[in-house]
MARBA-68162 format. One record per residue (C-alpha): x, y negated, z negated; residue in three letters. Coordinates in steps of 0.05 Angstrom, whole numbers, plus 5000, padded with zeros to 4 digits. Each point is the difference from the previous one (the first is absolute). Layout:
BEGIN
<<X Y Z> "ALA">
...
END
This chain:
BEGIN
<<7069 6380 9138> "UNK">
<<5049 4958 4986> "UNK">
<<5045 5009 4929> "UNK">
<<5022 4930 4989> "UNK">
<<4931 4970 5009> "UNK">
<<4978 5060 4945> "UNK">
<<5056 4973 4951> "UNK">
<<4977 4931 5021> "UNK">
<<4924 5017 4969> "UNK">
<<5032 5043 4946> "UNK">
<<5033 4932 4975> "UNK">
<<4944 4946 5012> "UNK">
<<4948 5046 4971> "UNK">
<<5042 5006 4935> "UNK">
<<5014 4929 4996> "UNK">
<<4918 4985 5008> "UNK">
<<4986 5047 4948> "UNK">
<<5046 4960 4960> "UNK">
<<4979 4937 5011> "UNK">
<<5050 4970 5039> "UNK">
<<4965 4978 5055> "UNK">
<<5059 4960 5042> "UNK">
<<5040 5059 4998> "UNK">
<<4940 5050 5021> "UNK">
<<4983 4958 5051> "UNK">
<<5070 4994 5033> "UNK">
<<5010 5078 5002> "UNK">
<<4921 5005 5026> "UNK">
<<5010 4951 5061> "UNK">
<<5067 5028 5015> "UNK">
<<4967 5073 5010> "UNK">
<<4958 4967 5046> "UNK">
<<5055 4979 5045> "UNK">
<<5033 5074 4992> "UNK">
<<4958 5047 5042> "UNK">
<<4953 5017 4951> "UNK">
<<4952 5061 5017> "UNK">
<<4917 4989 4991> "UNK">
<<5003 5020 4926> "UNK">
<<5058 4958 4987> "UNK">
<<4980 4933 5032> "UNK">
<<4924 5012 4969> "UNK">
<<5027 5009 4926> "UNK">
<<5052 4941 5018> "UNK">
<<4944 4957 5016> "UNK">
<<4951 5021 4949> "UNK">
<<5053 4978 4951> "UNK">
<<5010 4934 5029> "UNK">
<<4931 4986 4994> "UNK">
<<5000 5003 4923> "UNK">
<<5054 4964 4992> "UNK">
<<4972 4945 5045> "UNK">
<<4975 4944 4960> "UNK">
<<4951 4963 5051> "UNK">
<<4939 5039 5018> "UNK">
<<5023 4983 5082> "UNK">
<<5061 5028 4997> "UNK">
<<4969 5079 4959> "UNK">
<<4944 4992 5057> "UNK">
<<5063 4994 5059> "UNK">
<<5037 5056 4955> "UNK">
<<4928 5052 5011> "UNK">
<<4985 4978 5062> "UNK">
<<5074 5024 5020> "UNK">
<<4980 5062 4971> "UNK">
<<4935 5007 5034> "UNK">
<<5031 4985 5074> "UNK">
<<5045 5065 4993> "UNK">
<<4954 5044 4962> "UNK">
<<4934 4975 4998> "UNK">
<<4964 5048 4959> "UNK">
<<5046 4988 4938> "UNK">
<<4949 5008 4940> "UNK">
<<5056 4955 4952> "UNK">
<<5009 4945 5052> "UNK">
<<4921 4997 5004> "UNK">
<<4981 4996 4941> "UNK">
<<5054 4950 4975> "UNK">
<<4971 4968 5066> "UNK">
<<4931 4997 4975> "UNK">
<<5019 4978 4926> "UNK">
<<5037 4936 5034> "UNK">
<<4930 4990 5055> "UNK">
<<4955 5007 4941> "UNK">
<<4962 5060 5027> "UNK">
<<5029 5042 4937> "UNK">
<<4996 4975 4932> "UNK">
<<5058 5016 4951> "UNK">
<<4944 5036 4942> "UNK">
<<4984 5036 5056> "UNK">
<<5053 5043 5014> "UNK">
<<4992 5059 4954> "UNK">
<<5063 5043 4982> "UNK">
<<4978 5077 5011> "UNK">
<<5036 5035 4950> "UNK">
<<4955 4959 4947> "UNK">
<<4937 4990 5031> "UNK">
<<4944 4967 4951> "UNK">
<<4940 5032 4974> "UNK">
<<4944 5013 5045> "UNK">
<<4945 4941 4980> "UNK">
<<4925 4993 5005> "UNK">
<<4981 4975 5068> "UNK">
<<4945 4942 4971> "UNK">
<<4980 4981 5075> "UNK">
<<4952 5060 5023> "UNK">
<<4949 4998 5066> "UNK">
<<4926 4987 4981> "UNK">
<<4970 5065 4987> "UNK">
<<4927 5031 4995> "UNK">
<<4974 5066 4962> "UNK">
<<4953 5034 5052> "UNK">
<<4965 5063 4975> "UNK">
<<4969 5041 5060> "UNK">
<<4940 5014 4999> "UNK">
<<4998 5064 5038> "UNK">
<<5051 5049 4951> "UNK">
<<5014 4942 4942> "UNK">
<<5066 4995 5012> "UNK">
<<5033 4934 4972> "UNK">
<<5044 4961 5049> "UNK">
<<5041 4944 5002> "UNK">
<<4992 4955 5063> "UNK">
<<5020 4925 5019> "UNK">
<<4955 4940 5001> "UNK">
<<4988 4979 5076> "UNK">
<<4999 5072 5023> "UNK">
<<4928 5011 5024> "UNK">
<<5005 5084 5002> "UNK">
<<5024 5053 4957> "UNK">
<<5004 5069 5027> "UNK">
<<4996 5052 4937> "UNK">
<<5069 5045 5004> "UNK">
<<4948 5046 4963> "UNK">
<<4942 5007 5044> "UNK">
<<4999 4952 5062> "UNK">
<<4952 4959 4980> "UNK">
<<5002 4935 5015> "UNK">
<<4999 4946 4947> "UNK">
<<4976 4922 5007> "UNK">
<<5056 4969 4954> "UNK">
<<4970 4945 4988> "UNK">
<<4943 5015 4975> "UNK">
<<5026 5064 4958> "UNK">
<<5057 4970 4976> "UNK">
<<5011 4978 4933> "UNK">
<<5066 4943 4993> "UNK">
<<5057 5023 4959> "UNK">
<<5046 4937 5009> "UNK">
<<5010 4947 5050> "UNK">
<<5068 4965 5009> "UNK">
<<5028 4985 5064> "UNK">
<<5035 5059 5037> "UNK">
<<5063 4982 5036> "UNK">
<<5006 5018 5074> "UNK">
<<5047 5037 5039> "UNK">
<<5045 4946 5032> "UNK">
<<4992 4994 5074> "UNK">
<<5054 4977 5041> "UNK">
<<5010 4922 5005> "UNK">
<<4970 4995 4938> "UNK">
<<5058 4992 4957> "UNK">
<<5061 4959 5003> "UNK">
<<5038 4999 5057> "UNK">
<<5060 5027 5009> "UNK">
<<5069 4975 5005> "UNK">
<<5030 5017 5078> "UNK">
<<5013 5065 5010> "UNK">
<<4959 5013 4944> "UNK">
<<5056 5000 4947> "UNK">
<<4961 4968 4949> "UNK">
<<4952 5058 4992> "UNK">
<<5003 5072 5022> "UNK">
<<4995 5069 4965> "UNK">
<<5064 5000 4961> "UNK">
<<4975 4928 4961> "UNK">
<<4938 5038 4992> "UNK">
<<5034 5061 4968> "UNK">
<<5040 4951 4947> "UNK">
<<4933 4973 4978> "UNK">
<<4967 5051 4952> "UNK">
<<4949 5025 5042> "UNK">
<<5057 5036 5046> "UNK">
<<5014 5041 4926> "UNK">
<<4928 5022 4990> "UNK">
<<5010 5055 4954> "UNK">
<<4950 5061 5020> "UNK">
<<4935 4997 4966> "UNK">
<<4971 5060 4973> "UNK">
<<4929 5026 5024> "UNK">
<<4972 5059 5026> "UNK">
<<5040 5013 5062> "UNK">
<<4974 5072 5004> "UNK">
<<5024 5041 5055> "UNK">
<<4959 5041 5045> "UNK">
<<5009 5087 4981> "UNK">
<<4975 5010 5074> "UNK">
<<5040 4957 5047> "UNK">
<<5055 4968 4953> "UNK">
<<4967 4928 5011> "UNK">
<<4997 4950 4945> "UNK">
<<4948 4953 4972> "UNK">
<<4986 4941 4950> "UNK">
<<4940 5029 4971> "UNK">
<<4954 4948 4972> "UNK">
<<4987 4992 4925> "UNK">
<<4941 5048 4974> "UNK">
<<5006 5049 5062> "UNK">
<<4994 5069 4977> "UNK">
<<5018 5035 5063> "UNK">
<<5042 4991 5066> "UNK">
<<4968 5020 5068> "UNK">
<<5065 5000 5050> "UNK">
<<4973 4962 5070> "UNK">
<<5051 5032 5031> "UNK">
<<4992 5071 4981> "UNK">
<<4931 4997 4966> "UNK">
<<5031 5040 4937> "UNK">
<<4967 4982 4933> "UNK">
<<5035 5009 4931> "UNK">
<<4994 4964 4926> "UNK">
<<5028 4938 4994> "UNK">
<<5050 5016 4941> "UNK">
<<5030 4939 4962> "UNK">
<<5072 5033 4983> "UNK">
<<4995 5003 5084> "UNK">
<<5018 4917 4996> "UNK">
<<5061 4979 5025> "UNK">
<<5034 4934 5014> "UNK">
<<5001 4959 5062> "UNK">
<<5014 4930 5023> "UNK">
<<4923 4976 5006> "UNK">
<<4965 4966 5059> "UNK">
<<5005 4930 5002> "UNK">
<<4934 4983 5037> "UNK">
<<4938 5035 5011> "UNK">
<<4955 4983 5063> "UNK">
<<4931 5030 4972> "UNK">
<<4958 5043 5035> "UNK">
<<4939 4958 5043> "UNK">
<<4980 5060 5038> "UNK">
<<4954 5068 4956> "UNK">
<<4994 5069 5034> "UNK">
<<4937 4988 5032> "UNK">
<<5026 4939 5040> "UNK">
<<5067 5037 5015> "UNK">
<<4958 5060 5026> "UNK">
<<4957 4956 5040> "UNK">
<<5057 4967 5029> "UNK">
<<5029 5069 5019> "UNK">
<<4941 5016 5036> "UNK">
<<4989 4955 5041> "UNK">
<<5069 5006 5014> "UNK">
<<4996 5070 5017> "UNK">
<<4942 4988 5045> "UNK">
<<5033 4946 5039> "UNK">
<<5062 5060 5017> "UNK">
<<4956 5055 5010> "UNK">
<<5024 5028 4929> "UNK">
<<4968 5042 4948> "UNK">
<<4998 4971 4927> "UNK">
<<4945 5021 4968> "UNK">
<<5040 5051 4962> "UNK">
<<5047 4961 4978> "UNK">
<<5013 4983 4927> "UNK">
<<5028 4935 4975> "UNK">
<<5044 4989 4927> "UNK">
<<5018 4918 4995> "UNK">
<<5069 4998 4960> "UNK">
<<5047 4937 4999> "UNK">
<<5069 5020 5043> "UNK">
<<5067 4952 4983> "UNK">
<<5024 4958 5051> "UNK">
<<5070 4956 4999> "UNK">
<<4980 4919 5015> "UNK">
<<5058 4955 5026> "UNK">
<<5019 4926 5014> "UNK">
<<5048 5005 5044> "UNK">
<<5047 4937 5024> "UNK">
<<5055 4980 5032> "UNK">
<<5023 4987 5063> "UNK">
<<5042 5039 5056> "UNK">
<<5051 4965 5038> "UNK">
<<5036 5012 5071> "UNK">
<<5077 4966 5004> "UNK">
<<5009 4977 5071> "UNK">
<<5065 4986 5029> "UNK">
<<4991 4938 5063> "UNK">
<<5041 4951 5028> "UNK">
<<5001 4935 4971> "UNK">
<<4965 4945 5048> "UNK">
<<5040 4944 4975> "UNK">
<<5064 5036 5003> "UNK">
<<5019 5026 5063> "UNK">
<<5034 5078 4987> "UNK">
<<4980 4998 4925> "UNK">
<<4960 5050 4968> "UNK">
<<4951 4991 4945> "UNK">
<<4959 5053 4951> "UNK">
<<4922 4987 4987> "UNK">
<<4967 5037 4955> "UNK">
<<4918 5000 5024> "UNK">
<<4957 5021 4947> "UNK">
<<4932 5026 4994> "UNK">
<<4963 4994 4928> "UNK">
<<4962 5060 4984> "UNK">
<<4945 5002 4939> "UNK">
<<4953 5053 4998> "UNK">
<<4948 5034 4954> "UNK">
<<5002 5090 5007> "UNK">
<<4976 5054 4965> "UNK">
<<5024 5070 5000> "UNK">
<<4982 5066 4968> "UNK">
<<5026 5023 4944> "UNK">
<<4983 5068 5003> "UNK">
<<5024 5055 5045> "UNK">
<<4936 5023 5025> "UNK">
<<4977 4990 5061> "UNK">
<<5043 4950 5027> "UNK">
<<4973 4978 5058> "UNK">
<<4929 4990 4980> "UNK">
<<5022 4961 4942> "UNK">
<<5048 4961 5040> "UNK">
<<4936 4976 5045> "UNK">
<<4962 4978 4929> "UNK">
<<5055 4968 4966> "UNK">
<<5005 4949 5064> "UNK">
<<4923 4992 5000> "UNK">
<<4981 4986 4928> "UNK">
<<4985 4929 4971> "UNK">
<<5041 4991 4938> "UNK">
<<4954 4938 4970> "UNK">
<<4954 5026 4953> "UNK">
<<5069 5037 4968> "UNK">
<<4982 4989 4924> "UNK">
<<5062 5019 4947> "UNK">
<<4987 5078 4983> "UNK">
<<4979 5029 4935> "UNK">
<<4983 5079 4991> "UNK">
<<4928 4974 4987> "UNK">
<<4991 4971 5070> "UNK">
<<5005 5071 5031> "UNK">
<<4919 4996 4979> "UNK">
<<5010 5089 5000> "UNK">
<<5039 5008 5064> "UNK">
<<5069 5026 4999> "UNK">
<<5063 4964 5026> "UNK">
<<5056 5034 5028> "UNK">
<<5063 4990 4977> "UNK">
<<5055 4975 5047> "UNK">
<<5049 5046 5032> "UNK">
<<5050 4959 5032> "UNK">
<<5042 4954 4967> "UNK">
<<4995 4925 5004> "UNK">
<<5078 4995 5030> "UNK">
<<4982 5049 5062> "UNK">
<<4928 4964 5011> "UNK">
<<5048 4934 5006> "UNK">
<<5050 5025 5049> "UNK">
<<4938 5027 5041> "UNK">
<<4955 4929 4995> "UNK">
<<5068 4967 5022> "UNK">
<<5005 5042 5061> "UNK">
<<4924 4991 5018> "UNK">
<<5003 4923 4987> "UNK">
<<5072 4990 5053> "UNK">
<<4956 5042 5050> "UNK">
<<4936 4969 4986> "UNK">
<<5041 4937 5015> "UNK">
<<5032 5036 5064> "UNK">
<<4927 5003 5026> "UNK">
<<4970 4936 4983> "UNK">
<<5069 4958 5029> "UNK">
<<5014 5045 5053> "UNK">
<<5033 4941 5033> "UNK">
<<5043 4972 4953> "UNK">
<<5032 5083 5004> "UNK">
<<4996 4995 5075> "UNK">
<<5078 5004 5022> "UNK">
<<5031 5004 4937> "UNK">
<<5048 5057 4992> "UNK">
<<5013 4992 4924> "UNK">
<<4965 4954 4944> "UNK">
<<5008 5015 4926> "UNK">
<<4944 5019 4954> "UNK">
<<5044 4993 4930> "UNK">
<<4956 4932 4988> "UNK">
<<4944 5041 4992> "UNK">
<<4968 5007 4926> "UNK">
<<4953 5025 4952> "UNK">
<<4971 4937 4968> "UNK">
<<4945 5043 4954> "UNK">
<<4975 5067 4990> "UNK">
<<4929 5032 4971> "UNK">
<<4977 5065 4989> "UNK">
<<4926 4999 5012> "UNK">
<<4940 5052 5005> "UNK">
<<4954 5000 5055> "UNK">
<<4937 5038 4998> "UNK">
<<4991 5048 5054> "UNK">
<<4950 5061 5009> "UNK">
<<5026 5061 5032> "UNK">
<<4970 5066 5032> "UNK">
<<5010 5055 5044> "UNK">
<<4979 5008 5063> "UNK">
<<4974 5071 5018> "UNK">
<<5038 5046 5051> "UNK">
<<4950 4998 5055> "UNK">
<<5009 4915 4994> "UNK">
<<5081 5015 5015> "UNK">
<<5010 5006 4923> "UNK">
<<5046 4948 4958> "UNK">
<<4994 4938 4948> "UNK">
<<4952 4943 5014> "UNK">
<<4984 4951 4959> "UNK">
<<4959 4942 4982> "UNK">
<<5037 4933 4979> "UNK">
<<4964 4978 4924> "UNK">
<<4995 4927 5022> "UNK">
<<5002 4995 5072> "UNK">
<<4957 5061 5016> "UNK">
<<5042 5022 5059> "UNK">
<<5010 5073 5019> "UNK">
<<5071 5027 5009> "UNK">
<<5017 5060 5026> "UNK">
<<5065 5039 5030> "UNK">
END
């Protein structure tokens, strides 16, 4: 580190604070010419670009930022302030976050009562069946179902689908998306009631007297000073599959492997799964001669843009059968969640924490990437991965059905997939 570049900052920090921008700026470009270290010449620069005056000149500031440290969340957002991709009312200051409104735009919903144990349900308009949570029967919804309101729901964005984003993708990423106000969600209570049996933890739906554990089949009270506060779901993809499909599906998938499932019994619940836009691009710097310059060497920096959609499991259990779903489940008919949607069936709460799911999806995305341009890796000793970002981020519920297989079948999970009605098994 190097101390007169430190007393450099020291000075043309003060003298920005104080408003005397020639004289901040002086000391600021000189620590750039002093040795600086990484932290130096990125608070240096960030500094320069608010004292620019022309927007050019704060973009060449960031982007000078970006090329040394490209995950910088100040230098990004800044970045995406200037592009337009952030808007100044915005960016939310967390230590005085505003009240929690009343979201006015809510899917279309239908009352269904079934007609089997007279249990009232909530469903959405356009979904054709309705298993019961209750009693597996299954329910036409549109001809049970009774409209409560009808306003447009808002989708789960897909990839491409948005504005695009600035090279390198420094217009957008997760650290805009955590200055916005969404990225401060404050937990919402509701009955996030954990399991007596097996420790696991549930949204329990509104009006559910009593929690039945999938996992460990244990059954106690649902007790409302039991409700704690979590960070809710953002989307909910609602169940298309009821029990008696799902079993149906398992046995004719046992019967195609030679495997015994008659005995087994089947509890849908909604398990939390991390969705990501990731973006970016990795580069390779190349050292070759230069053609028109005989002896002369030149640097070339190839890059290879990277945008990908990924899902991964927010929950510990296991790992690698959820890992298999989250990469096979259609993420369309995501509608924004509300305790209400759950229509009886328990949600799981998530166990793993949006930062770790991130670093994970990164990883999978580079060597998803690996696989699909196995060429453009072909040869290359080194290429550099730090252009690689989190654009957006969901936490989203997929209905799944699960069981147990019986020893003499090689015991284990399986389940059934609530939409897709594909059997999983380890």
């Amino acid at each position: 580190m190097s101390e007169s570049a430190r007393d450099l900052l020291v000075r043309g920090v003060a003298a920005g604070k104080a408003g005397e921008a020639k004289e901040a700026r002086f000391f600021l470009e000189w620590v750039l010419r002093s040795e600086p270290s990484a932290d130096q010449r990125t608070e240096a620069c960030l500094w320069l670009s608010d004292l620019s005056e022309s927007a050019a000149e704060k973009r060449s500031w960031l982007e000078e930022v970006l090329a040394y440290q490209p995950s910088e969340a100040r230098a990004r957002r800044k970045l995406a302030l200037l592009s337009g991709g952030l808007r100044p009312e915005e960016v939310v200051n967390p230590d005085s976050l505003p009240e929690p409104g009343v979201e006015s735009d809510k899917p279309p919903l239908l009352q269904v009562d079934c007609p089997a144990c007279g249990a009232v349900l909530l469903a959405l308009a356009g979904v054709p069946q309705l298993g019961c949570a209750y009693c597996g029967a299954v329910i036409n919804v549109e001809a049970a179902g009774k409209r409560l309101r009808s306003t447009k729901p808002s989708r789960l964005r897909r990839r491409g689908s948005g504005k695009q984003p600035e090279p390198g993708g420094a217009a957008t990423g997760l650290a805009v998306e955590l200055a916005r106000l969404r990225g401060h969600r404050p937990p919402a209570a509701s009955l996030n009631i954990a399991c007596r049996g097996c420790g696991a933890a549930f949204i329990v739906p509104p009006d559910r007297p009593s929690l039945h554990c999938p996992y460990c089949h244990a059954v106690h009270v649902v007790d409302t000073s039991d409700t704690a506060s979590q960070m809710a779901p953002d989307y909910l993809l609602p169940a298309q599959i009821d029990r008696d499909a799902a079993l149906a599906e398992l046995s004719r998938w046992g019967k195609e492997d030679r495997i015994d499932t008659t005995q087994v019994e089947l509890d849908g619940f909604y398990l939390p799964f991390w969705a990501f836009e990731i973006g970016g691009e990795i580069t390779a710097r190349e050292i070759r001669e230069d053609p028109d310059r005989e002896g002369s060497l030149i640097a070339q920096v190839d890059r290879l843009p990277l945008r990908l959609s990924l899902c991964v499991p927010a929950t510990s259990r296991h790992p690698e059968l959820l890992a298999e779903i989250a990469q096979a489940t259609p993420a369309d008919s995501a509608v924004p969640f509300e305790p209400l949607l759950l229509a009886g069936w328990l949600a799981e709460t998530y166990q793993i924490p949006l930062s770790q799911a991130a670093i994970h999806a990164r990883g999978e995305a580079i060597g998803q990437m690996r696989s699909l341009s196995s060429g453009w890796f072909r040869g290359r000793p080194s290429y550099d991965t730090s252009g690689v970002v989190i654009e957006d981020f969901r936490l989203l519920l997929i209905p799944l059905w699960l069981g147990q297989l019986g020893a003499e079948s090689g015991g284990g999970p399986v389940c059934v997939h609530g939409i897709t009605g594909r059997v999983y098994t380890e």
